[in-house]
C-alpha positions in Angstrom: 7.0 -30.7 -46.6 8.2 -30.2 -42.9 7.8 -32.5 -40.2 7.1 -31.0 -36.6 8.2 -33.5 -34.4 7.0 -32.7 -30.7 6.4 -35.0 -27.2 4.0 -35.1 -24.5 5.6 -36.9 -21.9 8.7 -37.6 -20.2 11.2 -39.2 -22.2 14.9 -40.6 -21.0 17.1 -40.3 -24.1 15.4 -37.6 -26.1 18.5 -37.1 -28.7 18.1 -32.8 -29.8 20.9 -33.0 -32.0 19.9 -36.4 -34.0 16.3 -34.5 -34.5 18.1 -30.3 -35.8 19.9 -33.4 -37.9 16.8 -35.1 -39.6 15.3 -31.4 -40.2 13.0 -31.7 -37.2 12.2 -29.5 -34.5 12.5 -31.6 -30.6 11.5 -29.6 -27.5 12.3 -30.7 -24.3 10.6 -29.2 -20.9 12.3 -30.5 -17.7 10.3 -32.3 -15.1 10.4 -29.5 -12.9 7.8 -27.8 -14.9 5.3 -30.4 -14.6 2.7 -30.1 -12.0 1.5 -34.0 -11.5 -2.2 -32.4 -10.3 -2.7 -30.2 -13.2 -1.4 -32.9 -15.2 -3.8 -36.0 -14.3 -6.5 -32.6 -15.0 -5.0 -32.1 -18.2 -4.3 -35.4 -19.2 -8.0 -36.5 -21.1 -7.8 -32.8 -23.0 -4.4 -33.3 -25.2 -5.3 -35.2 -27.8 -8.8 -32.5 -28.5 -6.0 -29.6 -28.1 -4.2 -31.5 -31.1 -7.1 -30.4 -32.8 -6.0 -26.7 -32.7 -3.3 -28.2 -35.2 -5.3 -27.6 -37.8 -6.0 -24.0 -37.0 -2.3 -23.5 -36.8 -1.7 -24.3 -40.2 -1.4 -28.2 -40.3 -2.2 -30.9 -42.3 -2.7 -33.6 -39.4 -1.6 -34.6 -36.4 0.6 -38.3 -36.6 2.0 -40.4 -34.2 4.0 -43.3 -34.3 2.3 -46.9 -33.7 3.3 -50.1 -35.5 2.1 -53.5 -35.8 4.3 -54.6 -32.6 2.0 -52.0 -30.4 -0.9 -53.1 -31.6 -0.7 -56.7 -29.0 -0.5 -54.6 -25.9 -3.0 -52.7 -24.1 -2.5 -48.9 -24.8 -5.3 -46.3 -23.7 -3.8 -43.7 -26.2 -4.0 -45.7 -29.1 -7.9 -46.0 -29.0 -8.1 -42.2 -27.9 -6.2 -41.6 -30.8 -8.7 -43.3 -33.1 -11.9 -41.4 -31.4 -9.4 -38.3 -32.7 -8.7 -39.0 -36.2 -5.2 -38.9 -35.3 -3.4 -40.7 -38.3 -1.1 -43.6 -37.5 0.9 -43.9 -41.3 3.3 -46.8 -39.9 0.0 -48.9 -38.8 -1.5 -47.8 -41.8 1.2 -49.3 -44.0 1.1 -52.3 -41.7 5.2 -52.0 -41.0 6.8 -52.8 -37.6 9.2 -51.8 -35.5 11.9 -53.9 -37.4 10.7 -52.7 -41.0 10.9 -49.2 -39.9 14.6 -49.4 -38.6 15.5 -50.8 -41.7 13.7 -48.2 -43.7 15.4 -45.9 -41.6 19.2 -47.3 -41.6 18.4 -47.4 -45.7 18.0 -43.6 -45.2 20.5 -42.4 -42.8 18.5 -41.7 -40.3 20.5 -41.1 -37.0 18.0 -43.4 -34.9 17.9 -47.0 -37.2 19.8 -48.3 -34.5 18.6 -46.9 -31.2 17.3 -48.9 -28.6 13.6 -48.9 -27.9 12.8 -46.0 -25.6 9.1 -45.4 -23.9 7.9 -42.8 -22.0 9.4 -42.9 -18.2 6.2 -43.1 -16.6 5.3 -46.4 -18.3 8.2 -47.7 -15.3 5.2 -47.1 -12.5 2.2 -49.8 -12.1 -1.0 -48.3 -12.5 -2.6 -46.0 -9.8 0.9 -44.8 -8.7 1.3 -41.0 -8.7 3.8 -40.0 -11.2 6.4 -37.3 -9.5 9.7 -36.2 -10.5 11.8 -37.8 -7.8 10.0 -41.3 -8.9 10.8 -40.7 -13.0 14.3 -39.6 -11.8 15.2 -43.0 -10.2 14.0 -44.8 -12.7 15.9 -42.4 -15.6 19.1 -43.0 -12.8 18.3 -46.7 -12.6 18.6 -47.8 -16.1 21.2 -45.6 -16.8 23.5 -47.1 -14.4 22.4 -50.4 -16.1 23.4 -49.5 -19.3 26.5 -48.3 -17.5 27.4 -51.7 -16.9 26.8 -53.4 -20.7 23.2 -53.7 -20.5 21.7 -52.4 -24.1 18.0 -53.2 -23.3 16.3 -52.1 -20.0 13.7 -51.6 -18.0 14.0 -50.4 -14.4 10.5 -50.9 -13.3 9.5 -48.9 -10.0 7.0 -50.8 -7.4 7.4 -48.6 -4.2 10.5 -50.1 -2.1 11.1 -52.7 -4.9 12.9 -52.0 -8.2 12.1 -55.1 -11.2 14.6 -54.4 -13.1 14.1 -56.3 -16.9 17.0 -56.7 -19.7 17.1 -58.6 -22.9 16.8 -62.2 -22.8 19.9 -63.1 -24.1 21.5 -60.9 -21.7 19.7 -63.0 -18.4 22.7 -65.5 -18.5 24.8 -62.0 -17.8 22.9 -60.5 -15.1 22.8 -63.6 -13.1 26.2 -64.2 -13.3 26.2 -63.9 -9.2 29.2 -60.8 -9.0 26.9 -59.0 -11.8 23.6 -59.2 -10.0 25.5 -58.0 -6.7 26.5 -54.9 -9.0 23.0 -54.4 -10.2 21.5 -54.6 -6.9 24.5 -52.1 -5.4 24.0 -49.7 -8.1 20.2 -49.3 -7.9 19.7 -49.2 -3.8 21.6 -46.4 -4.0 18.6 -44.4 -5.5 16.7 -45.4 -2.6 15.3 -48.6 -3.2 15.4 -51.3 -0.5 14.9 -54.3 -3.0 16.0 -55.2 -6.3 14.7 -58.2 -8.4 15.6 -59.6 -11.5 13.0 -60.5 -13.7 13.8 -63.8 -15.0 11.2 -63.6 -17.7 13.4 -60.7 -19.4 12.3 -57.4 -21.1 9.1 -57.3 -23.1 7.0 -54.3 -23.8 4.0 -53.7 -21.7 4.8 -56.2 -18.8 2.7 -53.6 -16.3 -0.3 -54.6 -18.2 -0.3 -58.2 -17.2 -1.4 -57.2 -14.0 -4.4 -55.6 -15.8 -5.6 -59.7 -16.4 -5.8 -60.1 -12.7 -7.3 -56.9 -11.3 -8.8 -53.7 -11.9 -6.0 -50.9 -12.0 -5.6 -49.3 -8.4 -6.8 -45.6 -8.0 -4.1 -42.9 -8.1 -2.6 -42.9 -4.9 -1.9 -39.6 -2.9 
């Protein structure tokens, strides 16, 4: 059996050599390809293209959802589902946890990488997703993991950066020299404010706004 592993969106540590490794086959377009107006066009026809799989000689299309996704709101997931798009992790009802260790019991390369999403998940709905925005906040949590930080989120609103680590590593960042390098390193990608936020990382914390308001339209 062969495994055609393949992405639609922008991703910041997309490892090519870990995926040649598990027999895989990664491609990675840069940004500069991507047309954001095309793309918002395009955007509610990939998952019937994924259809043409079939017609190109496979099985089924998969993607990778576990029981920790299934908490937070996620438009793909139930697109997905209208698709027929199997989901064998949610099937098999193992998370994110089960999986690492299934894969550290295998060899797998990526048992121990940190949890990586899509770059665009970093902008609030109705913001307009462009390459110089996705490149700050690639920049942004690089530089953070520059200085020790293993889990983070640089999360872009405008003028103001929200930046999110692990919980156990709050004590860290608020140490008052560290947060004066945080805030140093991330104005210089042209932000004018940089918050901590005190509640830590946690997947999907965009969506809470989503409780108190209907997303904004995509702004020009």
């Amino acid at each position: 059996m062969q495994i055609v592993l393949f992405h639609l969106m922008p991703y910041a540590d997309l490892d090519l050599e870990a995926g040649r490794k598990a027999g895989t086959v990664w491609v990675k377009l840069p940004n500069k390809h991507f047309d954001p107006v095309k793309g918002h066009k395009l955007y509610n026809r990939y998952l019937d293209e994924l259809e043409y799989a079939e017609e190109l000689g496979f099985d089924a299309v998969a993607y990778g959802v576990n029981t920790d996704d299934t908490s937070d709101f996620r438009p793909g997931h139930r697109a997905a589902e209208q698709h027929a798009v199997l989901s064998p992790f949610l099937a098999v009802q193992l998370s994110k946890a089960e999986i690492r260790a299934l894969s550290r019991a295998a060899g797998l390369p990526t048992a121990e990488l940190p949890s990586s999403a899509c770059l665009s998940s970093r902008l609030p709905y109705g913001t307009r997703v462009t390459p110089e925005r996705l490149r700050q906040v690639d920049e942004g949590e690089e530089r953070l993991r520059a200085l020790g930080f293993r889990q983070v989120r640089l999360r872009h609103h405008g003028p103001l950066a929200r930046v999110e680590v692990d919980p156990a590593e709050l004590p860290r960042a608020l140490d008052p020299e560290m947060a004066r390098r945080i805030a140093d390193v991330v104005k210089q990608l042209g932000f004018r404010w940089v918050s901590l936020d005190l509640d830590g990382y946690r997947t999907g914390s965009l969506n809470e706004a989503l409780a108190l308001s209907e997303p904004a339209p995509i702004e020009s």
